[in-house]
C-alpha positions in Angstrom: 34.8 51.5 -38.2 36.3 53.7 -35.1 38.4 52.5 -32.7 36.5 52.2 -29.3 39.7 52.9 -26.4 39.4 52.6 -22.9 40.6 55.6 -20.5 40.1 54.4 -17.4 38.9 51.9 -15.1 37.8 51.9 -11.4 36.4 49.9 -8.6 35.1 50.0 -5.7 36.7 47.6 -2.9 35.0 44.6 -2.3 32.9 44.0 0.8 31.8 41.0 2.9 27.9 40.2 1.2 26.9 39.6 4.7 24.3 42.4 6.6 26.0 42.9 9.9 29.5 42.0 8.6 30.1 44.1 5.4 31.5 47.7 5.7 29.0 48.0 2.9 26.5 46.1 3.2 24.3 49.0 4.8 24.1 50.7 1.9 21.8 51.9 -0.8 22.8 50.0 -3.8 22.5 52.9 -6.0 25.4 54.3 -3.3 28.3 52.2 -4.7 27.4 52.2 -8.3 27.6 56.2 -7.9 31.0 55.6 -5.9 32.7 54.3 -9.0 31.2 57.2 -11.6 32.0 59.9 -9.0 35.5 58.6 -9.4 35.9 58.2 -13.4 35.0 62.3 -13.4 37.1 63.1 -10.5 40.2 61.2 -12.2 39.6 62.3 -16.1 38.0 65.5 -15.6 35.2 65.2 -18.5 32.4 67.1 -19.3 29.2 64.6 -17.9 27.4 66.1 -20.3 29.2 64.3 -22.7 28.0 61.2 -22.0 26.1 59.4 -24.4 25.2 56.9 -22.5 26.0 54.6 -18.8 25.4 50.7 -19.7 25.1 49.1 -16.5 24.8 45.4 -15.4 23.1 44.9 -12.2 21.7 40.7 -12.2 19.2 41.1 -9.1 16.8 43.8 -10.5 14.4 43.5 -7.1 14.1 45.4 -3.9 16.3 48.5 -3.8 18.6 47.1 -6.7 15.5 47.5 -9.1 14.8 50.0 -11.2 17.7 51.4 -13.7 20.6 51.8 -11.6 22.7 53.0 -14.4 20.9 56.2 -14.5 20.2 56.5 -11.0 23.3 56.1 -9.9 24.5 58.5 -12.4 22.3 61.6 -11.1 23.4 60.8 -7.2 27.1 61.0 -8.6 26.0 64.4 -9.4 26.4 64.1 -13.6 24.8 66.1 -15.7 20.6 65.0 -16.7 22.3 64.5 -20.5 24.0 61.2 -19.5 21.6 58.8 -20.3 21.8 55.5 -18.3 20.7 51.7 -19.2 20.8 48.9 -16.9 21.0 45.1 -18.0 21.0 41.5 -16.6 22.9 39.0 -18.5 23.7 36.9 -15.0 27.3 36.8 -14.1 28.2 37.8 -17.6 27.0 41.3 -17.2 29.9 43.3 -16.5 31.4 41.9 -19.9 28.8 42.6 -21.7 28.0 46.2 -20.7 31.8 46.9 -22.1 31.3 45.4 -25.2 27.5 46.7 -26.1 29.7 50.0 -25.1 32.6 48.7 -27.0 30.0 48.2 -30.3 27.9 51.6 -29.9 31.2 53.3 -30.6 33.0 51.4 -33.4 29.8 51.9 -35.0 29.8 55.6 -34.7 26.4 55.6 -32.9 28.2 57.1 -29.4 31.7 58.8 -28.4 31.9 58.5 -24.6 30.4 55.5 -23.2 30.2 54.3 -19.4 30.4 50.5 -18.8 30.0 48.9 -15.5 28.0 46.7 -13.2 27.3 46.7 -9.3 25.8 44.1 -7.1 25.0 44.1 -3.4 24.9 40.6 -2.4 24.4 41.3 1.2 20.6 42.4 -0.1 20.7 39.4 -2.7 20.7 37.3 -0.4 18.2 38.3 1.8 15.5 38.7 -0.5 16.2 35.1 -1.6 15.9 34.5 2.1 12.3 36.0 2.1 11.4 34.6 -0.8 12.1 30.8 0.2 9.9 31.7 3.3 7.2 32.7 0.9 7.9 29.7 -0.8 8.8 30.9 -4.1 11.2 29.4 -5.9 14.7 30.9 -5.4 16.9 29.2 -7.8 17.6 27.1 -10.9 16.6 29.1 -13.8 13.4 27.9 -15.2 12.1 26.7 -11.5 8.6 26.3 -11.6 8.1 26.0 -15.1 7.6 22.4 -16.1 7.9 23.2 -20.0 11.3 24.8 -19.9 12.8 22.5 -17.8 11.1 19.2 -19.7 13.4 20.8 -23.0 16.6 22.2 -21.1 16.8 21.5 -17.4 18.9 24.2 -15.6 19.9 23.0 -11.7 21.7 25.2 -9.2 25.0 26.5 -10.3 26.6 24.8 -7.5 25.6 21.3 -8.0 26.6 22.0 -11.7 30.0 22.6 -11.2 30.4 19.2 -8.7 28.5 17.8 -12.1 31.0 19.2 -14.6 33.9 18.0 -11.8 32.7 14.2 -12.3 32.1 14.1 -16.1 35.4 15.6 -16.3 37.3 13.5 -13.1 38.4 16.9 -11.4 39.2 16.0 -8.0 38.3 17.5 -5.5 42.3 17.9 -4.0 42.9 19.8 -7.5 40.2 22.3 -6.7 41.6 22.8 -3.4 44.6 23.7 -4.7 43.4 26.3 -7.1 41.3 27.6 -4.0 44.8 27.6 -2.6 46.3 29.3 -5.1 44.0 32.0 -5.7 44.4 32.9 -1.6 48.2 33.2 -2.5 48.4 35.1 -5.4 45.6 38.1 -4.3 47.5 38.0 -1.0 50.8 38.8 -3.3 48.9 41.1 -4.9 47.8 43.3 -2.2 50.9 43.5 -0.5 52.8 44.5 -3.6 50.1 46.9 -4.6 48.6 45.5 -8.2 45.2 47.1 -7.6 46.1 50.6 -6.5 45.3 51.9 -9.4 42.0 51.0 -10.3 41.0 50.8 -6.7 38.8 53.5 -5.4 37.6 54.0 -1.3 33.9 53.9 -1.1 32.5 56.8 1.6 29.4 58.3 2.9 27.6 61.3 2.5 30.5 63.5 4.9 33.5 62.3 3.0 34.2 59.5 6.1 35.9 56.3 4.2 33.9 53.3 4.6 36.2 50.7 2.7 39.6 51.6 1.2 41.0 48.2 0.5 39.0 44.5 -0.3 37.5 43.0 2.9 37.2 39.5 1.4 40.0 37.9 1.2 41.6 35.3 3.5 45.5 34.7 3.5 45.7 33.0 6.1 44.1 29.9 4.5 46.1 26.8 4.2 45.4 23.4 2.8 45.2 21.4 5.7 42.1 23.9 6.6 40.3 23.6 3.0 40.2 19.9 3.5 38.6 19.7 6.6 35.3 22.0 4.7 32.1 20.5 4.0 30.7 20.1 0.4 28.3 23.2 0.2 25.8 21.4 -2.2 25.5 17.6 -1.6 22.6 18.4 0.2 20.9 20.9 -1.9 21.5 18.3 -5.0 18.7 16.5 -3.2 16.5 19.2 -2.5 12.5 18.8 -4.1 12.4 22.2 -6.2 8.7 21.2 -7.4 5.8 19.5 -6.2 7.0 16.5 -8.0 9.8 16.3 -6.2 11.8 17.2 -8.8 15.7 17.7 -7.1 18.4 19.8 -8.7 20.2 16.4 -9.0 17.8 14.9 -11.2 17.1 18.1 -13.1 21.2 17.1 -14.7 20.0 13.6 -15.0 17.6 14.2 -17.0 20.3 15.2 -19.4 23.1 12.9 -17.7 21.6 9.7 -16.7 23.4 7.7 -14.2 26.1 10.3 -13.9 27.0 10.0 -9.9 27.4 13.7 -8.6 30.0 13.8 -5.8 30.1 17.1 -4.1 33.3 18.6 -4.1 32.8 22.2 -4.0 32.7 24.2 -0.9 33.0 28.4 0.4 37.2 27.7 -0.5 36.8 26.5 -3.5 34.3 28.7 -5.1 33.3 32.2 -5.3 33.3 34.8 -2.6 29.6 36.4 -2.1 30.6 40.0 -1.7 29.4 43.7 -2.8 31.2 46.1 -5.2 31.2 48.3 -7.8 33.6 48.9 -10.9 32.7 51.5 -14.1 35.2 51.8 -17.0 35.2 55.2 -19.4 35.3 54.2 -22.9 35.8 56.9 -26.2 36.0 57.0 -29.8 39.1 58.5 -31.3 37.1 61.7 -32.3 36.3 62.4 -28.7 40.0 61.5 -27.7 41.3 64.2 -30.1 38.9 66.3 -29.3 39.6 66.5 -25.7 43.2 65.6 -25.4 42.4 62.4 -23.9 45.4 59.8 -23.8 43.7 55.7 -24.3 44.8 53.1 -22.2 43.9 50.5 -24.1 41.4 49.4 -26.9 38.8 47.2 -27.5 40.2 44.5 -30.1 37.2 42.0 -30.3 34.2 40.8 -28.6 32.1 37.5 -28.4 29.0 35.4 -27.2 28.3 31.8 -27.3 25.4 29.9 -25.7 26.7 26.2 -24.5 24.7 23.2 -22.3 22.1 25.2 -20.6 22.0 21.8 -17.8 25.9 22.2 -17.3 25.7 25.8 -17.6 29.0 26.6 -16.3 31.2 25.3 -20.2 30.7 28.1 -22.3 33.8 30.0 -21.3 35.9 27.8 -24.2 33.9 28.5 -26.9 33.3 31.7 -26.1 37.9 32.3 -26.1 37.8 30.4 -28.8 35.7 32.3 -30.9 36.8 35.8 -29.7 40.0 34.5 -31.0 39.1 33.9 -34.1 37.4 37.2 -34.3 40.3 38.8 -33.4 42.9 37.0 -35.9 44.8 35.6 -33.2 45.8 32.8 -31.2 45.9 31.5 -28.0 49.5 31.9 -28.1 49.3 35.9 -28.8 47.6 36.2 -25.7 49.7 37.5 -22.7 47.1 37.4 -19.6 43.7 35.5 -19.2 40.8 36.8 -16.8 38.5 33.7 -16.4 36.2 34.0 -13.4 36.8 31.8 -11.0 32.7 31.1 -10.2 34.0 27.8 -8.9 37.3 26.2 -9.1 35.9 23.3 -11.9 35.2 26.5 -14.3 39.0 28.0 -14.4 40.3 24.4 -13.9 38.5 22.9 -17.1 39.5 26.1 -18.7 43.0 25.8 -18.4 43.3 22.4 -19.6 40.7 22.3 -23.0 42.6 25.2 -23.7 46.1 24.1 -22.5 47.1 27.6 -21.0 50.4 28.5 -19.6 49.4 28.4 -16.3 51.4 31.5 -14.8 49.3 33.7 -17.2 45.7 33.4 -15.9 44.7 34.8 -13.0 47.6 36.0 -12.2 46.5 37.9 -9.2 43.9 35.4 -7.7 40.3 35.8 -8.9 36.6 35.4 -7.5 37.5 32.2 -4.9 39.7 34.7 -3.0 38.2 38.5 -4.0 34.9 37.2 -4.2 32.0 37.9 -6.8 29.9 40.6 -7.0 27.4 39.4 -10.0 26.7 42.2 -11.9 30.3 44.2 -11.4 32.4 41.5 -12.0 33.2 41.4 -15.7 34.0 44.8 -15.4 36.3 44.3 -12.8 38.1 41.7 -14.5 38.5 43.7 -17.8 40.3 46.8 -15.1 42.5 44.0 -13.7 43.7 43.0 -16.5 44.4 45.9 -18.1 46.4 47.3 -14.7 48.7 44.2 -15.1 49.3 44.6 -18.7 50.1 48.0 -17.8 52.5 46.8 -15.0 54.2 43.3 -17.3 54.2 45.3 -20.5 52.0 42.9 -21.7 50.4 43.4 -25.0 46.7 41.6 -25.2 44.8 40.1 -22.4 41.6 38.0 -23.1 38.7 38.2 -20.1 35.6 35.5 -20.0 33.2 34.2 -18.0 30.2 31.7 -17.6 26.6 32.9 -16.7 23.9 31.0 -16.0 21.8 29.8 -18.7 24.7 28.3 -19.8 26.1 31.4 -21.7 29.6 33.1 -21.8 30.3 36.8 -23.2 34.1 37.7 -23.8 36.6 40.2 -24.9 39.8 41.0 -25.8 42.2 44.1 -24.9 45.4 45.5 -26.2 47.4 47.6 -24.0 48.1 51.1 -25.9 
């Protein structure tokens, strides 16, 4: 089996999700995806042509963002027809993926140059699931509106699960505040001292003007005092009627967790920022790197899925280390940086302590509470920021994760070169 090793990673700053408040927001999607591939052959200089293929994960495949962004974006980045393009939807756990089905077509010796990546505009997310409330279809909870499913594994909203997992596990509220806190104050660190630089690329129009150059997210200015006085974002949508039943999201966990008293304790600082970006990562086999003179950043050591509690959704993220770990022949304890997206505070919380991780190793530059979330980009993202701060610590291996709804959880694991 070939070595699959990364050459480069980019991303596109991310923007407020918000039409009339994002730099980017006005945008065709298929705009940032191409921002990101425009960049990977302006840095490495490759023939497009050579592309086998562009695995993209986009998770809102309506409106604008339908279609197969991967290969339209590719053509308005001006690549060669050759490069084939795929797009996918594994929820938040698309960006992962996309690397490691990338990752797999090479160390089989099906491809040699592979695009991964992901892009989501969340400014137009969420105003199609603003008109489609108004038309009264169901916006979220996977399996809404289909009795049968939900009878046999009853999915809620992803909000209301994580205040779930928060009171079966007796997370308090105060400790999620602080890792809201804390993920301000370490993207603020890095910022000022530069950590993203590399990877980070300016997104522009059609006549070269730069629209966004650095992320437009994040808010250092946040202090505790300010976090406590926010409302819980989902106390009131636990009790919301999803079906003519009357059928809440609440009661959709207790059908699974009887008597289990939900107390909402996650709010806009405590969980993940709705944004838009972009981020595309060049991977090769070690023929093509010969080949072409091409010098690896990194390789793909090992890559995993697990499927956990579809009604929690949100735990899947430890089995799914654990068993890339075990792929890989190593331990936690080999393991010099951890990516786990911070979807809501309870996720990265609960990580840490079932897996009882040194602390100052994950996240180490603030994740998705303070740099928000763009679905489909994200895992891609991570896997670049890791891989920069491996690059900048010496660090040897760096393990990146994630939950998805559906209660799902890709991962994968990096070694520096």
């Amino acid at each position: 089996m070939t070595e699959a090793y990364i050459i480069d990673s980019v991303r596109t700053p991310r923007s407020i999700g918000k039409v009339g408040k994002g730099a980017l927001a006005h945008l065709h999607p298929q705009h940032i995806a191409a921002s990101v591939l425009k960049a990977l052959k302006d840095r490495n200089g490759f023939d497009t042509a050579d592309v086998d293929d562009i695995i993209w994960s986009t998770s809102m495949q309506r409106g604008t963002q339908g279609g197969d962004l991967g290969r339209m974006a590719a053509l308005d980045a001006g690549y060669d027809v050759k490069a084939s393009g795929v797009t996918l939807d594994r929820y938040c756990g698309g960006g992962i993926t996309a690397v490691n089905l990338a990752a797999g077509q090479i160390m089989s010796g099906m491809e040699d140059l592979v695009i991964a990546g992901g892009s989501e505009m969340m400014s137009l997310t969420t105003t199609l699931s603003q008109q489609e409330a108004a038309a009264g279809l169901p916006v979220y909870g996977i399996g809404s509106g289909n009795e049968r499913l939900q009878a046999v594994h009853p999915q809620s909203h992803q909000g209301v699960c994580g205040d779930a997992i928060a009171a079966l596990e007796g997370i308090s509220r105060e400790t999620l505040d602080a890792a809201g806190l804390e993920s301000q104050r370490r993207a603020d660190r890095a910022i000022r001292e530069g950590r993203f630089a590399k990877s980070l690329v300016p997104v522009v129009d059609d006549d070269g003007n730069v629209l966004l150059a650095a992320d437009e997210f994040p808010r250092p200015e946040t202090t505790a005092e300010g976090l406590a006085q926010l409302k819980p974002a989902f106390g009131q949508l636990a009790q919301t009627a999803i079906d003519d039943r009357g059928t809440t999201y609440a009661g959709l966990i207790h059908q699974k967790y009887p008597g289990l008293e939900i107390v909402p304790v996650h709010h806009a600082g405590n969980s993940s920022g709705v944004v838009d970006g972009a981020a595309a990562i060049l991977l090769a086999s070690g023929t093509y790197v010969e080949r072409h003179g091409l010098k690896p950043r990194g390789r793909i050591v090992a890559t995993a899925n697990i499927g956990d509690d579809p009604t929690l959704m949100l735990n899947a993220p430890v089995p799914a280390a654990r068993k890339v770990l075990a792929k890989a022949g190593l331990t936690k304890d080999d393991i010099d940086l951890w990516e786990i997206n911070e979807a809501f505070a309870v996720v990265s919380e609960k990580f840490q302590r079932d897996l009882d991780l040194d602390r100052d190793k994950v996240n180490v530059n603030g994740g998705s509470i303070a740099l928000g979330h763009p679905i489909g980009a994200t895992g891609a993202i991570l896997i670049g920021t890791v891989l920069d701060e491996l690059e900048r610590t010496g660090g040897r291996y760096g393990l990146v994760t994630m939950c998805a709804a559906g209660g799902m959880a890709p991962a994968i694991i990096i070694e520096r070169l």
